[in-house]
C-alpha positions as CSV (number, residue, x, y, z in Angstrom):
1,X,-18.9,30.7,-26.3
2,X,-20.3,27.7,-23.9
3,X,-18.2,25.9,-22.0
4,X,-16.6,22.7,-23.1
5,X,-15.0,20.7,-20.6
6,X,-12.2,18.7,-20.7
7,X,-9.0,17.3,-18.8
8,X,-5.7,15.4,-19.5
9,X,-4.2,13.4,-16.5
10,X,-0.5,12.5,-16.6
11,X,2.5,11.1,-14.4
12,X,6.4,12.2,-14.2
13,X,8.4,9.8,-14.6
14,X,10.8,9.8,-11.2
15,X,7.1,10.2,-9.4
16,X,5.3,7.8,-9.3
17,X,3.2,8.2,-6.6
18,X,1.9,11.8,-7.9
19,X,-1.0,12.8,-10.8
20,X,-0.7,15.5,-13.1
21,X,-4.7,17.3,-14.2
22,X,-4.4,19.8,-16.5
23,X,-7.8,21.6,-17.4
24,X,-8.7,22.2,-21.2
25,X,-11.9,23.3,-20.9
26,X,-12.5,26.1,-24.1
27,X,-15.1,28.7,-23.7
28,X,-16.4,30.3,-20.9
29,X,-19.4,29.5,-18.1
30,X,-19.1,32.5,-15.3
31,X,-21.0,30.5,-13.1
32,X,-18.2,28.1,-12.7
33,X,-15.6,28.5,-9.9
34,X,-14.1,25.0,-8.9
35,X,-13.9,21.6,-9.9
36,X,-13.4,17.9,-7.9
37,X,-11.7,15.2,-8.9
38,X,-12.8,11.6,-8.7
39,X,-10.4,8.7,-9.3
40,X,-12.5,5.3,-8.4
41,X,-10.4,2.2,-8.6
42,X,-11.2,-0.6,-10.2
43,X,-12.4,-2.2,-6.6
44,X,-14.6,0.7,-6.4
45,X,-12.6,2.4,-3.5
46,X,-12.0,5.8,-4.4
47,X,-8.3,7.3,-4.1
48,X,-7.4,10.4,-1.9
49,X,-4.7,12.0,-0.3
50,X,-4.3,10.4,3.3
51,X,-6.3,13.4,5.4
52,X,-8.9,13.9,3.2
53,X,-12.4,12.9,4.3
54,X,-14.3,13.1,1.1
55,X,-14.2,10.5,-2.0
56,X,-12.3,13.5,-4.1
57,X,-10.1,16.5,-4.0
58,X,-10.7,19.6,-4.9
59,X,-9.2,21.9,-7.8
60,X,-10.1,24.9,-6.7
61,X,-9.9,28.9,-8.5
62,X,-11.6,28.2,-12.1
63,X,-10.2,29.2,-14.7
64,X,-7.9,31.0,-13.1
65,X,-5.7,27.5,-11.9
66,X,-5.5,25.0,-15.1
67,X,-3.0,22.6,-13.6
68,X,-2.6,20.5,-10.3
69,X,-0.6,18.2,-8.8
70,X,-2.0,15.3,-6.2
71,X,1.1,14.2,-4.5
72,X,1.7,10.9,-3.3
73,X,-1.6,9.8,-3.6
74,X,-0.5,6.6,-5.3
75,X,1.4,3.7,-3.3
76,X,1.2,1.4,-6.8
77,X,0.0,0.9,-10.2
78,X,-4.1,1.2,-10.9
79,X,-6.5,1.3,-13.2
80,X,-9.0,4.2,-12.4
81,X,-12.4,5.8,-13.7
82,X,-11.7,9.4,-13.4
83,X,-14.5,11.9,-13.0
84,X,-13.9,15.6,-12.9
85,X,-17.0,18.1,-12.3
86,X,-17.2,21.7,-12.9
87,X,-19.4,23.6,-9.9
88,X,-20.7,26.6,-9.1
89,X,-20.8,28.4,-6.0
90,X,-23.4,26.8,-4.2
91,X,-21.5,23.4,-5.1
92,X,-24.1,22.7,-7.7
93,X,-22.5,19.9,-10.8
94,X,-22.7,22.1,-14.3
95,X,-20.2,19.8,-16.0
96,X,-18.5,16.7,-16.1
97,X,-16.1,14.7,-17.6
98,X,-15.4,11.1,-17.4
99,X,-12.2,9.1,-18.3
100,X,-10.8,5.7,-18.0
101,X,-7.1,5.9,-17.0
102,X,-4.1,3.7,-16.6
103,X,-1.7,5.2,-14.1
104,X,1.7,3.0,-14.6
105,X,4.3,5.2,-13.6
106,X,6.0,2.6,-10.6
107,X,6.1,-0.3,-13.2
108,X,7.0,2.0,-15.8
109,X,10.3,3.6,-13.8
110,X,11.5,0.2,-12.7
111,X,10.9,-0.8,-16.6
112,X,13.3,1.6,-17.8
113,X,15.8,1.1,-14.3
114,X,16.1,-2.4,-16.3
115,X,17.1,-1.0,-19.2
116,X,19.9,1.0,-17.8
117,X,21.0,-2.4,-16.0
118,X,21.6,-3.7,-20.2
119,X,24.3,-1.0,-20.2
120,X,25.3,-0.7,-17.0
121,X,25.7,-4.8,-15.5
122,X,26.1,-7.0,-18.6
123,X,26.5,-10.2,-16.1
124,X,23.3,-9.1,-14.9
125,X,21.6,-9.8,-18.1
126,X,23.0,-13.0,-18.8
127,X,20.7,-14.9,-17.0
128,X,18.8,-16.5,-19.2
129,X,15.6,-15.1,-17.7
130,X,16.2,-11.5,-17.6
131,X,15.1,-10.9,-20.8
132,X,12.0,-13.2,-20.4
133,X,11.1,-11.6,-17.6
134,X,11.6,-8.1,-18.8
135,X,9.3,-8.8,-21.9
136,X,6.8,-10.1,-19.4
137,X,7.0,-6.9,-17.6
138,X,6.1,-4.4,-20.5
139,X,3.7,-6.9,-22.3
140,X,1.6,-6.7,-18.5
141,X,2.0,-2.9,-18.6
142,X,1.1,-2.8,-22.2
143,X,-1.5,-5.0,-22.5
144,X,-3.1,-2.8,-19.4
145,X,-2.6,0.4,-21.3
146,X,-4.3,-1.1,-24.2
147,X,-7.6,-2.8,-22.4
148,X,-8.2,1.4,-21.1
149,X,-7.5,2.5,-24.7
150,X,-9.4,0.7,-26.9
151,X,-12.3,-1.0,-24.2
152,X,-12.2,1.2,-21.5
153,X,-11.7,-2.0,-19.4
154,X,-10.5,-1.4,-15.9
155,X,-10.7,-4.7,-14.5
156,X,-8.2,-6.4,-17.1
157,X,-5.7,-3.3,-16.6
158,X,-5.8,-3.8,-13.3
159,X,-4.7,-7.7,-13.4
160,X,-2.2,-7.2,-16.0
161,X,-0.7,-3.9,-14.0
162,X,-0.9,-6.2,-11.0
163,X,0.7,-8.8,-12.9
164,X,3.8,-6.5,-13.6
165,X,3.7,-4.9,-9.9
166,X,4.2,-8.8,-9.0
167,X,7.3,-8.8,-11.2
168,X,8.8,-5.3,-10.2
169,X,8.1,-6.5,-6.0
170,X,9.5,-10.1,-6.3
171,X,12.5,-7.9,-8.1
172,X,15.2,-10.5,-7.0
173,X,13.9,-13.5,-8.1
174,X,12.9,-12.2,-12.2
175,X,16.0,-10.2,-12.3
176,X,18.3,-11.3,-9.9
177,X,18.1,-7.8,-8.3
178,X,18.0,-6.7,-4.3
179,X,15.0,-5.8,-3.0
């Protein structure tokens, strides 16, 4: 059976700064041994681990490694256009696979650190803005996820994830929080 390429990428919650790739390629090409990974932001700069001299990583050992982990590689929410390839020995591109991510996972976690605060500081929430603000904050992170989903259209996930990065950095003012 050919090969048929394909990836999933994914945060952790309580990491923000890392990316999850997990390989689902079916079938089989021999030829292949290792993969890259491109993630271009939305300004067109591509994202790498500090070190690394080339626009991607590598994901070395195909099949053999299916998962890995690029660690603190992000510093804040972005909208990305993901390519992975598929290469053989001499470097050559057999495959690839493009996809059109949102990676949210710093706006996310602060999200849900405000919806401990509802249980946890019910003076807190009184302010008349908190909830405002908080229904600002996930309609910006929603209304991201949903411009990649249906449009594939990084540049208005990237302003409404910037919008909500605003929010979650200017923390004390929206809700009455300590930077």
């Amino acid at each position: 059976m050919a090969l048929s390429v394909d990836f999933s990428v994914q945060q952790i919650p309580g990491s923000p700064g890392d990316i999850v790739f997990n390989d689902l390629s079916t079938g089989v090409d021999a030829a292949v041994v290792t993969r890259r990974i491109f993630i271009q932001a939305v300004d067109g700069d591509y994202v790498v681990i500090d070190g690394t001299t080339t626009e991607y990583e590598v994901w070395a050992d195909f099949p053999a490694t299916t998962s890995i982990t690029l660690e603190d590689i992000l510093t804040e929410d972005i909208s990305a256009r993901v390519v992975v390839q598929w290469l053989n020995v001499g470097g050559t591109v057999l495959y690839d696979d493009t996809q059109y991510v949102g990676l949210t996972c710093f706006n996310e976690d602060f999200d849900y650190e405000l919806t401990q605060n509802v249980t946890g500081n019910q003076l807190l929430i009184n302010d008349n803005n908190f909830w405002k603000n908080k229904l600002l904050l996930q309609n910006y992170i929603d209304s991201g996820d949903k411009a990649i989903e249906r449009y594939s259209d990084i540049v208005s996930a990237q302003k409404c994830y910037s919008l909500a990065t605003e929010l979650r950095l200017s923390k004390q003012y929206y809700f009455n929080q300590n930077s």
